[in-house]
N, C-alpha and C positions, 0 to 999 in steps of 0.2 A: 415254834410255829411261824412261818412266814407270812401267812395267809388267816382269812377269820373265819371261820360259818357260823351261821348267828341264829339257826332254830335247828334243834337237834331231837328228833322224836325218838328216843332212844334209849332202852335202860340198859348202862351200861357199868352203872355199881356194883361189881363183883359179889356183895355184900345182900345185893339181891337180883338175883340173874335168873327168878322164877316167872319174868315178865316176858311179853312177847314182845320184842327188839325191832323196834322202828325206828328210823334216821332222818331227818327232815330238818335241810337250809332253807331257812328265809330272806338270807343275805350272805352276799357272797363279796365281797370287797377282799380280794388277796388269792393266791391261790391257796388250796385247799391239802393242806395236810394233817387238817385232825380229824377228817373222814378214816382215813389208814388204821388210826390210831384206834379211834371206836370201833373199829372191823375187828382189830385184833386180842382189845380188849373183852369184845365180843366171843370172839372165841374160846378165850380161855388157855384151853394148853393145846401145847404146838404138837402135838398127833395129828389134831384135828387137821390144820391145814391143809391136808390131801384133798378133805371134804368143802373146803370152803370154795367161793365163786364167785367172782364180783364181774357185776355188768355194769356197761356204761350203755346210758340212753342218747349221751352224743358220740360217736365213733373217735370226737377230733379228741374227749378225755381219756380216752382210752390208752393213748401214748401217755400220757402223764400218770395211770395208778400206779404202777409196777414201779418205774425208781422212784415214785415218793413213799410206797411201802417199805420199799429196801432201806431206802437212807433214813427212814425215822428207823425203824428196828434197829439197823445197824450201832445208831446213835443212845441206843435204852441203855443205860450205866447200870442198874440192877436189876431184879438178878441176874447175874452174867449170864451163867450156864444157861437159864431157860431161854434168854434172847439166841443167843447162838443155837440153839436148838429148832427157835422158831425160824431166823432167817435160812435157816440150813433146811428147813421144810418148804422154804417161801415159794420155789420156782412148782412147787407143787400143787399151788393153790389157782384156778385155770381161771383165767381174766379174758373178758371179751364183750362181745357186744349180744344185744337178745337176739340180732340174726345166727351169730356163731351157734350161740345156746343151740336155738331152738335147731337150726344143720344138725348141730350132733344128738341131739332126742328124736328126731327121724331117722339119722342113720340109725344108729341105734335098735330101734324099735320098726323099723321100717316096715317088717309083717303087718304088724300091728295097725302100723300106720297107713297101711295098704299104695306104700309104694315103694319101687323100685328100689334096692340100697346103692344103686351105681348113678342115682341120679346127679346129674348138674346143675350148677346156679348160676339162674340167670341174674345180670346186676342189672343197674337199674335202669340203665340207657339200652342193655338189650331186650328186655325186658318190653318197655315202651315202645323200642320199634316192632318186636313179633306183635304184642295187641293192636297195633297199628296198621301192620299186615292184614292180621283175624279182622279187623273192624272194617276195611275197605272192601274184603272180599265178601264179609256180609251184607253189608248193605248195598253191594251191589248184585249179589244173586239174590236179595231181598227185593230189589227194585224193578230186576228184571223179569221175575217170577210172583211176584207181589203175594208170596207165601214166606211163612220164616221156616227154619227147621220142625220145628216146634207143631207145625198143623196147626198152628192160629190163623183164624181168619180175619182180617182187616175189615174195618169198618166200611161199608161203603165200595167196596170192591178196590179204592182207593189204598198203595201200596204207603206202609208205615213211612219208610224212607223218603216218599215223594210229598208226605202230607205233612211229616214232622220238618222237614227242609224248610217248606214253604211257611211254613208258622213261624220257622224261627227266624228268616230272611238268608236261606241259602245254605247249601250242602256243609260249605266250611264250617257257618255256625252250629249244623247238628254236628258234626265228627268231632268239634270243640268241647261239646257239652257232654257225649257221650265218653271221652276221655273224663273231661275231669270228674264225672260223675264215677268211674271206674278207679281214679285214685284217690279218692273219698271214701269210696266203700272198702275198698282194700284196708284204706287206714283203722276204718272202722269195724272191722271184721265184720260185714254185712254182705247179705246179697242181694240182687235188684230189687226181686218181689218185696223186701220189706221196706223196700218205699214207699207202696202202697198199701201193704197189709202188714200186721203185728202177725206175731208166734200162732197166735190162736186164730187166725184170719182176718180180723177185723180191718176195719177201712183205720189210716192212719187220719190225723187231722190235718184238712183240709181234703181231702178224698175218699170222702161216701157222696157217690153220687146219689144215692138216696133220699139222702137229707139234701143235698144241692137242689136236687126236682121241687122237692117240697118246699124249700125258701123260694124258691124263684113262683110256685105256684102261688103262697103268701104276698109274694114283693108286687105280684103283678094284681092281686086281686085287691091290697092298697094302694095300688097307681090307679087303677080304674074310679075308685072309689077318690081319689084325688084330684082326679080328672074331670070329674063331675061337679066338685065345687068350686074349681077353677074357672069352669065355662060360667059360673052366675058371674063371675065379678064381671066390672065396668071400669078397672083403674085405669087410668091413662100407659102408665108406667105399663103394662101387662098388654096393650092393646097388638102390637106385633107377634108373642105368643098368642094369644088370642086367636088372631087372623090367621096363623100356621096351622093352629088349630084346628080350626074350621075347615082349610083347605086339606088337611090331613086324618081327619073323622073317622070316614069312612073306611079309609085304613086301619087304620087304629084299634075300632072297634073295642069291644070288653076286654081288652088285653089280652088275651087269652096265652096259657103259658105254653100251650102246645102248639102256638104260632108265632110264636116271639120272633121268628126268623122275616114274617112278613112286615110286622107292624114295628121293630127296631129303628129299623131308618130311619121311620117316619118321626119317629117321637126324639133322634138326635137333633133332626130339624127344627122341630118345636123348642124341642129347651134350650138350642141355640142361639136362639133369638135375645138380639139386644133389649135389653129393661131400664134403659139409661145410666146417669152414675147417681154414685152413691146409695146410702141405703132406701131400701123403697119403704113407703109410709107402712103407717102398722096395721091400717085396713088392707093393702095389700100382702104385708107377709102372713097376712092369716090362710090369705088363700096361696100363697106362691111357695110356702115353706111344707105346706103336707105333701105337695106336688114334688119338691124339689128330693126331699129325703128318698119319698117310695119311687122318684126314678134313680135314685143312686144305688137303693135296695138293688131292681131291678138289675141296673148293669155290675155289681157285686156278684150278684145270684149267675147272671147271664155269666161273666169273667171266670168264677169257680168251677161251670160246668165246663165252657173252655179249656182251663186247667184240667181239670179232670182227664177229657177227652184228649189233651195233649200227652199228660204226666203217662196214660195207659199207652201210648205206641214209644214213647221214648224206654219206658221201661220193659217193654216185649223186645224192643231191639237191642235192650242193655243186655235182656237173657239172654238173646240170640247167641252175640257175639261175644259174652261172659263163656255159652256152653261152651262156642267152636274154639276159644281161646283156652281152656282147661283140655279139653281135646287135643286141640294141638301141642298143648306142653308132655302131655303124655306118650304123644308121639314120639316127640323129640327125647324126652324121657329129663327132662329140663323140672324147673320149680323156681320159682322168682321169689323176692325177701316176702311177699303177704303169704307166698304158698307157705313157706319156712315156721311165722310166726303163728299163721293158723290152724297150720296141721299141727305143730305142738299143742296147741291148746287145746283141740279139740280131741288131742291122745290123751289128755292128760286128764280134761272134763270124762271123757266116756270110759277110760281104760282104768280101774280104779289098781286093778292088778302092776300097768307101768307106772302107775302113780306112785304107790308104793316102794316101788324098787327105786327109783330116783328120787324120791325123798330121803331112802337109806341112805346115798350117795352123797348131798349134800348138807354140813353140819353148819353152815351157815352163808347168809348169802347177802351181799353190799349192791345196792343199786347205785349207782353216780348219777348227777343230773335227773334225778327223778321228776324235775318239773317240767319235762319234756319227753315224758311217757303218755302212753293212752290207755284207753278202758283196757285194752284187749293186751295190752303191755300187763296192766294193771292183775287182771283176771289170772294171767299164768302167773304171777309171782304168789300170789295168794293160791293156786294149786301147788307149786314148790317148795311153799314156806308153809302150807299145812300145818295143823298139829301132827305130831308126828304119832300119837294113836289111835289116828281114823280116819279113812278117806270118807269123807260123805259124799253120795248121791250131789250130783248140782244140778239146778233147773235154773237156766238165766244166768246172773252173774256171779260169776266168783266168788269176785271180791266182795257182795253182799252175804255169801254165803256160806263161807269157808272161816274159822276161828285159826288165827295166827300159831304157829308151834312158839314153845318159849326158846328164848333168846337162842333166836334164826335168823329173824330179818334185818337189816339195816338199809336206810334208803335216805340217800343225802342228795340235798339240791338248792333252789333259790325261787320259791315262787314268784318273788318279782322280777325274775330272768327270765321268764318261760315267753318265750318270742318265738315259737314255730306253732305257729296254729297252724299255719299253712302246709304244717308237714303231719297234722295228726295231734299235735301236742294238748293237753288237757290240763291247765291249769285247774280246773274244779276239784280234780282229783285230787292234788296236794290242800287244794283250801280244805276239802272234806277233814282228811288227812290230820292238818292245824287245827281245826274247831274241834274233832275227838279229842286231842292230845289237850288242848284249854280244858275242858269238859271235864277232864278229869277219870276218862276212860281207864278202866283196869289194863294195865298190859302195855299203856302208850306215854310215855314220859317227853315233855317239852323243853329242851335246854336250850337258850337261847344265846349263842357265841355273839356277843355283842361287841368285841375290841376290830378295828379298822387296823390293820397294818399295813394298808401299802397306801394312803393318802396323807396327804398335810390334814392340820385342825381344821383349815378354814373349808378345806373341800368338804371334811365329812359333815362339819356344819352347814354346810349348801345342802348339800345331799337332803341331812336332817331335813330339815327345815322347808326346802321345794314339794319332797316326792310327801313326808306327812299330811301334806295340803292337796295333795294332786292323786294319792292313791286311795281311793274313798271308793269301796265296794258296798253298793248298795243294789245287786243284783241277788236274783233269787237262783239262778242259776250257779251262781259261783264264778263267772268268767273274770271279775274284776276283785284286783286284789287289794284287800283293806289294809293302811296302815296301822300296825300295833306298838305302840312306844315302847311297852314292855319285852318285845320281843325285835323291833325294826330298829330302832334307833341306835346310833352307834356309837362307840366313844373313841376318840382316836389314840393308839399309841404311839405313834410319831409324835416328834416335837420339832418345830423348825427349826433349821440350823440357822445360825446367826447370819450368814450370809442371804439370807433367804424371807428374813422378818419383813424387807421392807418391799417386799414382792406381793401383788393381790394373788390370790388362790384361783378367781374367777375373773375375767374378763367379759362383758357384754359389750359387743359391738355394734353403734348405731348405723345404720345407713341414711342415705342422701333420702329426704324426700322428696325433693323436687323429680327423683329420676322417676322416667315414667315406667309403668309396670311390667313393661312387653322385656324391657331392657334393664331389671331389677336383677334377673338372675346374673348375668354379665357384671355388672355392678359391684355385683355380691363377689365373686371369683375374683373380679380385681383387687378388691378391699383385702380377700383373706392374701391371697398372693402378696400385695405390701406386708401385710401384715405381719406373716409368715417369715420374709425377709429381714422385716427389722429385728424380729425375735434372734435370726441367726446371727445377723451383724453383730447387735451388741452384743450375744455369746455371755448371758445372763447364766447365775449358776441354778440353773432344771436342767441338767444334765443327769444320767445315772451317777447315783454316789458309789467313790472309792471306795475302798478298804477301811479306809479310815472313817468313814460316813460323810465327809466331805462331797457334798453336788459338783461335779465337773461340769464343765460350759457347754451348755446348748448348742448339739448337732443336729443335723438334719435328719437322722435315724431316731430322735428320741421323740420327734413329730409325729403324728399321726392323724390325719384327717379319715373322720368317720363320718358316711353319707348314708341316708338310707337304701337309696339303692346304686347301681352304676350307670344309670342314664346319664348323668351329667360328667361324668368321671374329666373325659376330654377336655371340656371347657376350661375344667380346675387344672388341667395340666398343662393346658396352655398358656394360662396365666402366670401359673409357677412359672413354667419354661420363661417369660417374657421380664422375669425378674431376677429368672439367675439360678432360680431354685430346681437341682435336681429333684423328680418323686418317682416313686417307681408301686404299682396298683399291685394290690397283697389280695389275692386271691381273684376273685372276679368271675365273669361268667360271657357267654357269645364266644369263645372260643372260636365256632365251627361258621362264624359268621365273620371272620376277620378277614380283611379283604387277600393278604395271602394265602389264606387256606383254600377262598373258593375261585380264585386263580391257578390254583396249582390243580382245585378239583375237575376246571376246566381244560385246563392241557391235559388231564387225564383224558376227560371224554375226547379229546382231538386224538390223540394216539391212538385211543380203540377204536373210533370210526375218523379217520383224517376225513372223511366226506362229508363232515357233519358240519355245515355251515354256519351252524348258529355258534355251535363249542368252536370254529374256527377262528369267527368275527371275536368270540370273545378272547380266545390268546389273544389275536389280534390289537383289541384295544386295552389289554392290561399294560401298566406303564412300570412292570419288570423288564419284559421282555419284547413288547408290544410295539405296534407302528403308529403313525402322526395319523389324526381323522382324515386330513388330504390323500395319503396313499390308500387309508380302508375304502375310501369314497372312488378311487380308482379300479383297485383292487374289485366292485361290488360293479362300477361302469363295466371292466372286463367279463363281470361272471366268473371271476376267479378269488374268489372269497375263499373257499375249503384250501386246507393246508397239500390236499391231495394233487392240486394243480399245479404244489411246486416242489414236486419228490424230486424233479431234474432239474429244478432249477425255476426264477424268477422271468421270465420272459413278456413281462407287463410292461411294455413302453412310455416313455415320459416319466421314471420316475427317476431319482436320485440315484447315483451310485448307493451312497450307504443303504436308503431304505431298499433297493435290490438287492444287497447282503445282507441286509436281514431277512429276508424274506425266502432267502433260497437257503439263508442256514437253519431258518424253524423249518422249512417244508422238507429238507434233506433229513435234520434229526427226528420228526414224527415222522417219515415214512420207514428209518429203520427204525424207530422203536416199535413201530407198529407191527413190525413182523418177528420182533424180539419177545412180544408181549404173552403170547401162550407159551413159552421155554421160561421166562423171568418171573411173568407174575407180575400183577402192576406194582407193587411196592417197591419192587427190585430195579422195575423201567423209571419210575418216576425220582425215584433218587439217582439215577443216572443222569434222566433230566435236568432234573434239578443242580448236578454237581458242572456238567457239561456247557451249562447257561449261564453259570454262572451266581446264579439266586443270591445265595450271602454274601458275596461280594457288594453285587449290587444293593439288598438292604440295609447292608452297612450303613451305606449313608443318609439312610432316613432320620432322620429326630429319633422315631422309637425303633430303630434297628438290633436292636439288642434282643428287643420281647417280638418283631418281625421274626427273625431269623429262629431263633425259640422255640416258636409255632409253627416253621416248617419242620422242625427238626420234630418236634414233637407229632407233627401229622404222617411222618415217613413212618413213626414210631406205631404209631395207630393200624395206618395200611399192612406194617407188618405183624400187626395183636393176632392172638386167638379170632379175635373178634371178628376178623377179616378174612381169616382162613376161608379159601376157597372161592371165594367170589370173584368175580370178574371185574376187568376194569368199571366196565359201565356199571354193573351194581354196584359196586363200592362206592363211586362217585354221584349213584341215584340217592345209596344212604347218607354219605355223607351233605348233601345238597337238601336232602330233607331235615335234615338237623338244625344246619341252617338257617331254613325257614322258621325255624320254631322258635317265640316267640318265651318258652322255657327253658330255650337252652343253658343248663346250668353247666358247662362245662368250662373249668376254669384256663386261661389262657396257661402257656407255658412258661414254667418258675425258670426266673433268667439270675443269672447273675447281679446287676444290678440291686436285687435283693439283698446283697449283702453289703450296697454300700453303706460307708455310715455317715454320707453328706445327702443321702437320699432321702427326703420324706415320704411316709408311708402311709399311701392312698388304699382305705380298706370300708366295707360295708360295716355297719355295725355290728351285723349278724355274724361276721366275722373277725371280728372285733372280741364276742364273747371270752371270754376268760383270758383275755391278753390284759395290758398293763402298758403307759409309756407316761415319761416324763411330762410329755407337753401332750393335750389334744384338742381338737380345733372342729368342733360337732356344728357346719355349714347348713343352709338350707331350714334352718326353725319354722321359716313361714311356708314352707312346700305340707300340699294337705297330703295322707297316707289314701294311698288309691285301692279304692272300693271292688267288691268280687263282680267283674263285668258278666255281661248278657244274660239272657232271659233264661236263662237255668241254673239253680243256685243252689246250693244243700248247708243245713246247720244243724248242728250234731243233734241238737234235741228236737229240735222243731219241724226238720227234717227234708223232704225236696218241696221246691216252690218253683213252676212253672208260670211265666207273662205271657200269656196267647194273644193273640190281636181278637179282638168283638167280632160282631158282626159285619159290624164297616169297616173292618178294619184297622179299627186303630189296636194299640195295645195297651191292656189295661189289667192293673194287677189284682188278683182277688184279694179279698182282704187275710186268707193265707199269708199268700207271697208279698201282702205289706207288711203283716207280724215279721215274716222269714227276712226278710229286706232292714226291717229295723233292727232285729235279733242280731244283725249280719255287721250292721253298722255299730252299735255299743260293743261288740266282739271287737273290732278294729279300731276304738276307738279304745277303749282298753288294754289292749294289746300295744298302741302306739303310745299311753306313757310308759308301759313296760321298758317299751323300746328304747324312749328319750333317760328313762334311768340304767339302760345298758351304756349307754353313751356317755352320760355322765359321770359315771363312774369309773372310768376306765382309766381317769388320769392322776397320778402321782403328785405331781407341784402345783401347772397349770392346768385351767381350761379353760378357753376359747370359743365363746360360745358366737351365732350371727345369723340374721336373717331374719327378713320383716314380713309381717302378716299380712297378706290383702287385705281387704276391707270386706271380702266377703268370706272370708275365713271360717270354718268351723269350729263348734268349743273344741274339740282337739286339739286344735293346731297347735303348735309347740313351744310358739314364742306368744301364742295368747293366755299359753297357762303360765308363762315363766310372769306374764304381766301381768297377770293378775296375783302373785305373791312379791311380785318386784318388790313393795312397800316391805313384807316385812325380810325379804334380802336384802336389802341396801343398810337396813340397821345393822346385821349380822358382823363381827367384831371378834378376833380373837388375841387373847389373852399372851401376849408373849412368856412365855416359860412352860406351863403345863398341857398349853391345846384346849382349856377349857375354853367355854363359848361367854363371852361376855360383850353387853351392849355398850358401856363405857367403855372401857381401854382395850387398847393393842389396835394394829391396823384395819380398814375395811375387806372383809371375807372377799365383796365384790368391786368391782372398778366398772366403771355405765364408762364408756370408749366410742370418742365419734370419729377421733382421727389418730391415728399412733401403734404402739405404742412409741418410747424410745426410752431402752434401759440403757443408761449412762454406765458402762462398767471401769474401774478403773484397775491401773496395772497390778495393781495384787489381789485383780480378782473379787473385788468388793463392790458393790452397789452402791456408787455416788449419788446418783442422780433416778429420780425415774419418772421418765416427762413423757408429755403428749398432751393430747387438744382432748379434755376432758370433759363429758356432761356436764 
């Protein structure tokens, strides 16, 4: 085994194989190959194979099951015969991901499942732009006709579209909210209505308007009555209230709740009023504090019905454009990965007859990354893995109500990995999961793989030692996952090499404090950029080991800086660049936002319409092929901006020879391309373009010309996909241009060569980071806080949608819903981000390199304020030269506190003379 997994829900003792077969990692430190091993031990005898299935819940494991089953099989010494037999079955047993699955149980069963068997799938960026399509063209025959499909009548005569804009602060922010609301419920197999009503109709909490009327009639009938012992008093401190008071009475009136809209205002203005400082006497807060609650009563009660009446037109528009988008895929005759996963499910909950049949079919079934499944993930495998004699009836969830078949299932992963909320992911489930299997549950066996293989001592003692202190689930929900000694903590099998004893495992990097904050992030890049530097110079052995186990000397590939996200990526690459340091960014995303791609999108649109002055000015000022601001400023004096004015030629006075050969060689090539363009196709004109101009050439010489060039090559690639079939220039370039703009564009830039250097350091998210491994890592940015689910519409799996409407004056004010939903929303991410910071930290082999300083107004999250708050007992942290045990008297320190350095002194045979720097 190369690799550890360290919670195993599993019964996989041949001796007793009458248990229902669950698999569950709690820890993941190495790659994973005694998942294979319990699949197949699982199985039994290799007939079965044909029947077996393994899914993976991240697509990127998916390359990795198939040869790590082969090569351990391969490697089983007895009994021969049966192993050859199993491997010789192997390519039989169907691996993929739960989208493949659930494709083939549609096709399949398609009758059944009442669609089409010729249908196609949409992925996920096509996908997103058809509902994008459906969403604009509803809301705008919504707005024009202020009716939806549907015969619902809008409140007020006032169109859904027109009133939910305005509430939320403009069209952008509804079409924002109504997406993400629509990949939310996808994730969740929901549909809009039950955002408002449960199964059985009822109001969800926070939306019964019923109960809203009646608190607000409560909250107002204790403000009146509060109001009235307010007017006795005489305090000084009160006398400006007072005086509002008085001039505001009449308004005001009994409160009354069926006029809340007259007498609001008035009473903002009242309690507005200054009361001086500090606390008021205590004859005063007798009367100031019964006033003060029943008017918060008041605008709570008032907030909720707002919510309410907001949450109802956003989800009439969510059905709207949910029906016309299911419409439209049927047209097209299309299905997108939620169609995939939910029409399996729901053949599989109702059809008890194909349930059956596909249960015959599979004799047992492995999930991968199971900590990164959902309910609705969750639900079909528990239809799959059945007992195998009886379908039951279901009502509601599955997995509540379906008894496991015996050794069927296995399901392996890493609860304290599970980092994609944001994709669906359901950490409660696996915690559920671990609590049966502690329990003591019939059926669910807990083995806890606790050896570390791919870290030094001192890491896994870090490890120990930080995330035990830092992962403390105390939620009722399950989103936060609890450290368990007996089943978390690790023990290393590595041992240092002797070249390597006098190396810290951990580095913490201080920063300047005199820098000021605005210029801390700059700071921070520079410091890692030295830092990084000196690590390669001296060529310390954290290199990967030889054959012999010997560490080879620290290259630039065995680096790896892990960011949370790639905002800042540039900054660190500048710095590197500034010290010498090749990096080259390992994955990444804005692809369709890079300044050559939406350069190249606008020579598109000049080709298709050369008249089009704005796509002119911009060839124009791109500086591939582009002219100086003086000739555009000429060019715009003449009225000769469109490329169209110079198909014959430049004839603009006063300017340079060269920039008049410029200018008559783009106006000459877009005029014939432009008439080349319905014979070609734009993919076919624009690679001509592009080849004819020169492009690669020219990006050559950029700094990043390698991943420049990359991404043209990759966008020619694009223009000529399936995906583009048939479209015109201009639409292709309308689509590509809204991509763009998209502020999720996850599309990763074009994998260049440079990747493969091995003096390059390797710039990568964490998230992307998962299940890799490198000598050296360097986890930048501790003090940056994890950013929160922006604007006034926001969904949480249990608690559910939470709408911020503005009052009556206008302001916005949350109900006390959408502060549950807000807070729920915040310990979710806050949870999630030490998940995060333990993806990070574990990911390195010899070293890691940790930096970045807290502000001062920092949240308990934040990543260098929880490293500081167990600093004390890291800095004792000590390990043992010879076994890895963790010992606080002898062997070196696990961590090194680093304000300036380091400087590993190596000498010529490769030994650690020296290991100096400017120390805490």
């Amino acid at each position: 085994t190369a690799g550890t997994e360290a919670a195993l829900i599993v019964d996989l003792d041949p001796a007793s194989r009458d248990a229902s077969a669950y698999a569950m990692l709690s820890l993941r430190l190495g790659r994973t190959f005694d998942d294979p091993q319990g699949w197949i031990t699982l199985l039994g005898d290799e007939d079965e194979m044909d029947a077996a299935a393994a899914l993976a819940a991240d697509p990127d494991s998916l390359a990795e099951t198939e040869p790590e089953l082969a090569a351990m099989l391969a490697g089983r010494p007895v009994p021969a015969e049966r192993w050859r037999l199993i491997v010789e079955a192997l390519p039989r047993a169907p691996i993929g991901t739960f989208h493949g699955l659930c494709g083939q149980i549609i096709r399949s069963f398609a009758v059944e499942a009442g669609v089409d068997p010729a249908f196609a799938i949409l992925d996920e960026s096509g996908a997103g732009e058809l509902f994008s399509q459906v969403l604009d063209e509803v809301l705008l025959r919504e707005l024009e006709s202020g009716e939806l499909e549907s015969g619902e009548e809008n409140d007020g005569g006032d169109s859904h579209t027109r009133a939910a804009a305005r509430a939320l602060g403009g069209p952008e922010q509804l079409r924002a909210a109504l997406l993400r609301l629509h990949g939310k419920l996808g994730e969740e197999g929901r549909d809009p209505i039950s955002l408002l009503r449960d199964e059985d109709g009822r109001p969800q909490s926070g939306f019964d308007r019923q109960a809203a009327r009646a608190e607000l009639g409560e909250a107002c009938r204790e403000l009146a009555a509060a109001i009235e012992l307010l007017e006795q008093s005489s305090e000084d401190r009160l006398r400006p209230t007072l005086r509002a008071l008085a001039i505001e009475r009449r308004r005001i009136g009994d409160c009354e709740a069926d006029a809340v809209e007259r007498w609001y205002p008035a009473m903002v203005r009242v309690a507005g009023q200054r009361r001086g400082k500090g606390t008021l006497p205590k004859r005063a807060r007798r009367v100031w504090e019964p006033f003060s609650l029943s008017w918060e009563r008041v605008q709570d009660a008032v907030a909720s019905l707002a919510e309410n009446a907001l949450a109802g037109r956003i989800v009439a528009l969510l059905e709207a454009v949910s029906t016309a988008y299911a419409a439209e895929k049927r047209r097209q005759g299309v299905l997108d990965f939620v169609d995939l996963v939910r029409s399996a499910h729901d053949l599989l909950r109702d059809d008890r007859v194909v349930r059956r049949q596909l249960k015959s079919r599979i004799g047992a079934l492995l999930v991968d990354e199971f900590q990164d499944t959902n309910g609705l993930q969750l639900d079909l495998v528990h239809l799959l893995a059945e007992a195998r004699d009886d379908e039951r009836a279901v009502r509601g969830r599955a997995s509540a109500a379906l008894p496991l078949g015996v050794r069927v299932f296995a399901a392996v992963g890493d609860r304290k990995q599970s980092i994609y909320e944001f994709r669906g992911a359901d950490v409660s489930l696996f915690q559920a999961l671990a609590a049966r299997a502690r329990g003591g549950e019939a059926g669910l066996r807990l083995q806890a793989l606790r050896r570390s293989w791919r870290s030094r001592p001192g890491l896994v003692a870090f490890a120990n030692t930080l995330f035990s202190r830092l992962l403390i689930g105390d939620d009722p929900a399950g989103f936060a996952v609890d450290w368990i000694d007996e089943v978390d903590a690790l023990t290393p099998v590595r041992v240092d090499h002797p070249s390597q004893r006098a190396l810290p495992a951990v580095q913490l990097l201080r920063g300047d404090p005199n820098v000021e904050p605005r210029l801390r992030r700059a700071d921070e890049a520079r410091r890692l950029a030295r830092h990084v530097r000196l690590l390669l110079d001296a060529r310390p052995p954290l290199g990967r080991a030889g054959a012999d186990g010997t560490p080879r000397p620290l290259r630039g590939a065995d680096v790896a800086i892990l960011m949370r996200t790639h905002s800042h990526v540039a900054r660190y690459r500048r710095a590197l660049a500034e010290e010498g340091v090749a990096s080259v960014v390992v994955g990444g995303r804005g692809f369709y936002a890079a300044r050559e791609v939406r350069e190249l999108v606008a020579l598109m649109l000049a080709i298709a319409d050369p008249g089009d002055k704005l796509a002119s000015a911009a060839v124009w000022r791109s500086p591939i092929w582009g002219i100086d601001d003086a000739t555009l400023v000429a060019l715009a004096t003449a009225e000769r901006v469109a490329l169209s004015a110079h198909a014959a030629g430049c004839v603009v006075e006063g300017l340079a020879d060269r920039q008049v050969a410029a200018i008559t060689h783009m106006g000459r090539l877009v005029n014939r391309l432009h008439h080349e363009l319905d014979r070609l196709g734009p993919a076919r004109v624009l690679r001509f373009a592009v080849d004819r101009l020169g492009v690669r050439e020219i990006l050559a010489w950029d700094d990043a010309g390698e991943q420049r060039i990359a991404n043209v090559d990759k966008l020619l690639a694009i223009l000529a996909s399936r995906e583009f079939a048939g479209l015109g220039a201009q639409a292709a370039a309308r689509r590509l241009l809204e991509r763009s703009e998209d502020v999720l564009d996850r599309e990763a830039p074009a994998e260049v060569a440079a990747a493969a250097d091995p003096n390059a350091v390797r710039i990568m998210t964490v998230h992307a980071a998962k299940g890799l491994e490198f000598p050296v890592v360097v986890v930048p940015e501790l003090g940056a806080e994890p950013r929160g689910q922006e604007g006034p519409v926001v969904f949480e799996r249990e608690l559910g949608l939470a709408v911020t409407s503005p009052d009556l004056v206008g302001r916005r004010r949350a109900s006390p819903h959408a502060r549950s939903v807000a807070e729920r929303l915040a310990a979710r991410r806050d949870a999630e981000s030490r998940r995060l910071l333990y993806v990070a930290t574990t990911r390195a082999r010899d070293l890691l390199v940790l930096l970045g300083e807290a502000p001062e107004s920092a949240g308990e999250g934040n990543w260098r304020k929880l490293i500081d708050a167990v600093l004390p007992d890291l800095e004792r942290l000590r390990t043992e030269e010879g076994d890895g045990a963790g010992d606080e008297d002898e062997g070196p320190r696990v961590l090194e506190i680093v304000d300036a350095g380091p400087v590993f002194a190596v000498g010529a045979d490769g030994e650690v003379d020296e290991v100096d720097g400017e120390r805490a």
